[in-house]
N, CA and C atoms as an extended XYZ file, in Angstrom:
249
Properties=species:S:1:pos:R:3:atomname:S:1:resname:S:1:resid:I:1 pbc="F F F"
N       -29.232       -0.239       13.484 N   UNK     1
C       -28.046        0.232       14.173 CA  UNK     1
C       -26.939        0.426       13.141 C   UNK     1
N       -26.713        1.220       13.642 N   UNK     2
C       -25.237        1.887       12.074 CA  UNK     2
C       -23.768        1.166       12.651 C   UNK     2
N       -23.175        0.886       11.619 N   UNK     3
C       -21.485       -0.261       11.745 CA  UNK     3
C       -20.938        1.422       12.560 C   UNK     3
N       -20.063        0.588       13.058 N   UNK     4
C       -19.377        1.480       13.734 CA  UNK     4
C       -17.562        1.445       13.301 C   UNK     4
N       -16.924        2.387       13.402 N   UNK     5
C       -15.617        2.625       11.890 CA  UNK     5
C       -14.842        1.045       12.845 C   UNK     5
N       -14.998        0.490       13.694 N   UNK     6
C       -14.107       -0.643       14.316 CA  UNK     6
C       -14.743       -2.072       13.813 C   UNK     6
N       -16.048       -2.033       13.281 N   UNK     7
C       -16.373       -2.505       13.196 CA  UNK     7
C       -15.960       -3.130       11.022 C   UNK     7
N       -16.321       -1.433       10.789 N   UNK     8
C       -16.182       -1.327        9.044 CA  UNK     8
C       -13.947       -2.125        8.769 C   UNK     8
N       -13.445       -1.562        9.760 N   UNK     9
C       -12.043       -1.694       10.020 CA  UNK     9
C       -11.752       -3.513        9.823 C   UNK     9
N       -12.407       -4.119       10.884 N   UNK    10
C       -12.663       -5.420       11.145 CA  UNK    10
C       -12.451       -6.292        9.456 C   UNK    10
N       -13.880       -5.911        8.932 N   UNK    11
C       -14.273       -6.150        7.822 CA  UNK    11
C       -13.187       -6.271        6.570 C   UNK    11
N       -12.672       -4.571        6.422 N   UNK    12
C       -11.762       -4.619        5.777 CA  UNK    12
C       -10.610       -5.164        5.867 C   UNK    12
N       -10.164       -5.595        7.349 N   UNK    13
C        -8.979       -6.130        7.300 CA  UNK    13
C        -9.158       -7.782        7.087 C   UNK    13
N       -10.525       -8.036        7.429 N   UNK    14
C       -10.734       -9.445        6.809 CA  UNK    14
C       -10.413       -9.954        5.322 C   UNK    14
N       -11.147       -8.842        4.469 N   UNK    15
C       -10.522       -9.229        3.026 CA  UNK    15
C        -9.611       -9.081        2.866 C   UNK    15
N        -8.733       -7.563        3.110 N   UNK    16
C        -7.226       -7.762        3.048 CA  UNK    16
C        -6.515       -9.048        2.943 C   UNK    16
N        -6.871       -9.349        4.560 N   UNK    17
C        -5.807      -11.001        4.682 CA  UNK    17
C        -6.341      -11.541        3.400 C   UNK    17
N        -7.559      -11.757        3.480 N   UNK    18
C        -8.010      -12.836        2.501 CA  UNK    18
C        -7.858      -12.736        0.883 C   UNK    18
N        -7.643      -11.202        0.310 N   UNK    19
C        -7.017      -11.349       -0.476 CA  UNK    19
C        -5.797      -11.711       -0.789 C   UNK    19
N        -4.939      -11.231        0.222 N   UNK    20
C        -3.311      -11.789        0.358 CA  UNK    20
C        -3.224      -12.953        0.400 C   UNK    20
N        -3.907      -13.969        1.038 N   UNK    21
C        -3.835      -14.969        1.617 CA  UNK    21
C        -3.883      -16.553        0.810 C   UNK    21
N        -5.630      -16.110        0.694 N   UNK    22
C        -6.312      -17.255       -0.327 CA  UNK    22
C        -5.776      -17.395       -1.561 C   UNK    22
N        -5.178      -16.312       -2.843 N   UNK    23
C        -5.111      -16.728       -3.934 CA  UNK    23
C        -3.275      -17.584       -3.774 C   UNK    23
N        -2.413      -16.960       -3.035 N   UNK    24
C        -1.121      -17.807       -2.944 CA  UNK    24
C        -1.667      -18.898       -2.562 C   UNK    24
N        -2.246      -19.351       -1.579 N   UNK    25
C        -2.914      -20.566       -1.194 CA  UNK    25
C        -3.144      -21.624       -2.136 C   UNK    25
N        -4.213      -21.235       -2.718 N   UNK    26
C        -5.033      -21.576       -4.058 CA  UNK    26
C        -3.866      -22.085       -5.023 C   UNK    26
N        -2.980      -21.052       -5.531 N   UNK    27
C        -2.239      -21.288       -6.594 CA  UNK    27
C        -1.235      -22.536       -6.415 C   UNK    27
N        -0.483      -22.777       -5.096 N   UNK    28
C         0.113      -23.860       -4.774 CA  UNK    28
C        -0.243      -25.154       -4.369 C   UNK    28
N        -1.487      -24.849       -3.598 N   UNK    29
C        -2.320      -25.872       -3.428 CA  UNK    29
C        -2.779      -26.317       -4.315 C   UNK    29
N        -3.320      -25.738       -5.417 N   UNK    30
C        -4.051      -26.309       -6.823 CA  UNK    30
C        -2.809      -27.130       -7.585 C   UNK    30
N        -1.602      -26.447       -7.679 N   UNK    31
C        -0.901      -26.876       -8.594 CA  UNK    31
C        -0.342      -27.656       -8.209 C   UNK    31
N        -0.012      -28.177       -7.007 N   UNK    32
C         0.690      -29.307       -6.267 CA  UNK    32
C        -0.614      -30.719       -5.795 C   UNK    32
N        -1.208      -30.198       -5.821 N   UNK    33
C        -2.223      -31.654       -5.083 CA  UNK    33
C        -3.212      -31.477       -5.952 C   UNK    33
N        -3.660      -31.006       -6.618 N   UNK    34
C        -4.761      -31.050       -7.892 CA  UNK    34
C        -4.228      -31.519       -9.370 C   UNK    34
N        -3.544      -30.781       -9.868 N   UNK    35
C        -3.287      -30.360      -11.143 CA  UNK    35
C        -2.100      -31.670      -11.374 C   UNK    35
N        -1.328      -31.151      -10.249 N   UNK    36
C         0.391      -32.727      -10.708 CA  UNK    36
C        -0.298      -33.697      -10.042 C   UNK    36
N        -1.080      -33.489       -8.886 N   UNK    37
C        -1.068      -34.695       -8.291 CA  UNK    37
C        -2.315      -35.836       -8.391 C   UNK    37
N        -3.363      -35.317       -8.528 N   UNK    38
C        -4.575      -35.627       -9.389 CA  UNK    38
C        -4.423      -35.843      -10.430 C   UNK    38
N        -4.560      -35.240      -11.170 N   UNK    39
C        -4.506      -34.835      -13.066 CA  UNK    39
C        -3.372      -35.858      -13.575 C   UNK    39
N        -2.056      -35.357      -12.313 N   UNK    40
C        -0.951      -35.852      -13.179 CA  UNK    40
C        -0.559      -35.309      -14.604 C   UNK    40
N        -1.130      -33.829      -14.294 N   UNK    41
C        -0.143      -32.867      -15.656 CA  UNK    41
C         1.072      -32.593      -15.274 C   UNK    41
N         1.795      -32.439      -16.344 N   UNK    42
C         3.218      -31.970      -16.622 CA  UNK    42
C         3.275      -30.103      -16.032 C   UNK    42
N         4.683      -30.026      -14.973 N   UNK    43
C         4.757      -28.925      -14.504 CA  UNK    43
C         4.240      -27.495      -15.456 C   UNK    43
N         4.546      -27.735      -16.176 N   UNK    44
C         4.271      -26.469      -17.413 CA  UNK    44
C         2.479      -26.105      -17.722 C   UNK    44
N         2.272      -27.302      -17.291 N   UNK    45
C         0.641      -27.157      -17.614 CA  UNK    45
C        -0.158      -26.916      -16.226 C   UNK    45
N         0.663      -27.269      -15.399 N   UNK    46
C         0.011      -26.873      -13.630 CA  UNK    46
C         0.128      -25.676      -13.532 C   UNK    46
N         0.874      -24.933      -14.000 N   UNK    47
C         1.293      -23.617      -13.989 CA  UNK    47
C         0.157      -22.435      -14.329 C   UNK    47
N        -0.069      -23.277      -15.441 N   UNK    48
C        -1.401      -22.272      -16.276 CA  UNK    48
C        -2.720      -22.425      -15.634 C   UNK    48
N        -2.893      -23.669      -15.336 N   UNK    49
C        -4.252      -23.897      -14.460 CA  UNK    49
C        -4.350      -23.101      -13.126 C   UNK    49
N        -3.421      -23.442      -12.404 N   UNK    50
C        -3.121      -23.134      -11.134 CA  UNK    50
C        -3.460      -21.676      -11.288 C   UNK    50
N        -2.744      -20.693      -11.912 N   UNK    51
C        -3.133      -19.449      -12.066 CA  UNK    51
C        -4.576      -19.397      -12.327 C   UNK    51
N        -4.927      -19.406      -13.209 N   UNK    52
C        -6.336      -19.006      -13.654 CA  UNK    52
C        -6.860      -20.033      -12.406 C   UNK    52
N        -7.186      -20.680      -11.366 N   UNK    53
C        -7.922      -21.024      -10.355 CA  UNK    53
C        -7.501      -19.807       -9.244 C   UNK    53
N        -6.298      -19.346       -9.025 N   UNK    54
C        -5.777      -18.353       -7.897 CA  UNK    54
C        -6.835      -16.773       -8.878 C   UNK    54
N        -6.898      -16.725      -10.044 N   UNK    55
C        -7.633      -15.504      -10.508 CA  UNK    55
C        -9.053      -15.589       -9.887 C   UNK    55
N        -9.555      -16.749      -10.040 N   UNK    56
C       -10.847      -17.336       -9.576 CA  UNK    56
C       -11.205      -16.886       -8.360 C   UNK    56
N       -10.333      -17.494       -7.472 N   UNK    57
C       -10.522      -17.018       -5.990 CA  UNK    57
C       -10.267      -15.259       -5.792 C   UNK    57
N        -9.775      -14.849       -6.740 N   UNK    58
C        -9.314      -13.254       -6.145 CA  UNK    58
C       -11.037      -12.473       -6.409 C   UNK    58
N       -11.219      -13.598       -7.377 N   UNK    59
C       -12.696      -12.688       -8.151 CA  UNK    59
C       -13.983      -12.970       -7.124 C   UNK    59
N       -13.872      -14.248       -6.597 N   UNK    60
C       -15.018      -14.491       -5.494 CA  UNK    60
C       -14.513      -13.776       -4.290 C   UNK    60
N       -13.452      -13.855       -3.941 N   UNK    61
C       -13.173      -12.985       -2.789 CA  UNK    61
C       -13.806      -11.117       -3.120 C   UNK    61
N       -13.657      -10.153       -4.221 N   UNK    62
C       -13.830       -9.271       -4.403 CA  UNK    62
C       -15.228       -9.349       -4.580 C   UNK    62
N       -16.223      -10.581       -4.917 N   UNK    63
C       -17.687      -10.422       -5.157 CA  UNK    63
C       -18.181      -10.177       -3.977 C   UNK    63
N       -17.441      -11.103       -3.251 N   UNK    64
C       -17.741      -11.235       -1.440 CA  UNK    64
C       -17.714       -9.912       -0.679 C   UNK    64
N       -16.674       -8.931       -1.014 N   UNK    65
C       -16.855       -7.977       -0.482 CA  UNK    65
C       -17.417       -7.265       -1.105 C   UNK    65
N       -18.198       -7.134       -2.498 N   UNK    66
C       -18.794       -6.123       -2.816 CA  UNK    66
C       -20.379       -6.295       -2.345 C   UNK    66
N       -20.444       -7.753       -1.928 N   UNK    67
C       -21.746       -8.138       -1.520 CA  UNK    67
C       -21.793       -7.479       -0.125 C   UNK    67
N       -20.786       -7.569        0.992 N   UNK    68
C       -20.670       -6.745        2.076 CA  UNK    68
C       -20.887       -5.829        2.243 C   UNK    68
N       -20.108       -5.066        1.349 N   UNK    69
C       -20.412       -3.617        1.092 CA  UNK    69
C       -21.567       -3.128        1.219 C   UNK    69
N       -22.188       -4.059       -0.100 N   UNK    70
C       -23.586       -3.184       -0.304 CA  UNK    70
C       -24.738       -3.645        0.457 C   UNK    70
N       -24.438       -4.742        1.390 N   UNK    71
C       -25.612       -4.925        2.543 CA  UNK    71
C       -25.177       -4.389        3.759 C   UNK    71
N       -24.170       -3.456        3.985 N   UNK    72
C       -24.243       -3.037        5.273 CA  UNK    72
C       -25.003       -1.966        5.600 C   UNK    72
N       -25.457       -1.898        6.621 N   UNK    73
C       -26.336       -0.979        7.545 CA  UNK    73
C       -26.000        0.172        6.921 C   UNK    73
N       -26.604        1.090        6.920 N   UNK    74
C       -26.759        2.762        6.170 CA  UNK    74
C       -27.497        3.437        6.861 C   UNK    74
N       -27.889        3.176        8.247 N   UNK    75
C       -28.934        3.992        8.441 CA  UNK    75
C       -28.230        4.809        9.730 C   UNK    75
N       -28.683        5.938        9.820 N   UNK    76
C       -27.478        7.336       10.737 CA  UNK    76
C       -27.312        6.471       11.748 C   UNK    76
N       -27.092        6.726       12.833 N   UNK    77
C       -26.845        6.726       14.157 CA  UNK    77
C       -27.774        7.374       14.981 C   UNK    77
N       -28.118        7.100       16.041 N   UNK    78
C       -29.327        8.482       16.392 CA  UNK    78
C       -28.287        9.192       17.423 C   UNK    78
N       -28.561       10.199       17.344 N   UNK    79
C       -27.988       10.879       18.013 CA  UNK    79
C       -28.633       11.710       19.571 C   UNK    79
N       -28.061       11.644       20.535 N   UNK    80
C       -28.860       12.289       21.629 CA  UNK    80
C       -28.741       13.870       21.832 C   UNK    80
N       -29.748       14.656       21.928 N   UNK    81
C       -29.145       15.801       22.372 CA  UNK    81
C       -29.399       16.120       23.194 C   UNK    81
N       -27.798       16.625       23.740 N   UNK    82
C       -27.945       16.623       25.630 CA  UNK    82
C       -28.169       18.101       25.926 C   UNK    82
N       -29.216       18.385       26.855 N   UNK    83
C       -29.825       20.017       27.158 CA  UNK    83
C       -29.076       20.276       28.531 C   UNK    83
């Protein structure tokens, strides 16, 4: 059965959010409760980590959809023809 464009729509607006979403997430969350608060590094050094973990997530998020991508359905639609 072939995706249907509400369906492909769905999808895309899933990563959207999730690109918007997850790496601000990531970056504050890491650097506030991981990095200072775990670690107990100095602000200057949460900074640098924190980023390169928010890059992290942007890159699994984009693998994620390229994995989507390329397993979705491809095959036509059948079509009826009405006599």
């Amino acid at each position: 059965m072939a995706l249907s464009q509400s369906s492909v729509m769905k999808t895309m607006l899933l990563f959207t959010i999730m690109m918007v979403v997850m790496p601000i997430f990531t970056y504050f969350a890491s650097k506030s409760l991981i990095f200072e608060g775990f670690f107990g590094m100095v602000s200057t050094s949460s900074y640098f980590y924190a980023a390169i973990s928010a890059i992290a997530v942007v890159h699994i998020i984009l693998g994620m959809f390229i994995y989507v991508a390329w397993n979705e359905d491809t095959t036509p639609a059948m079509s009826f023809k009405a006599d």
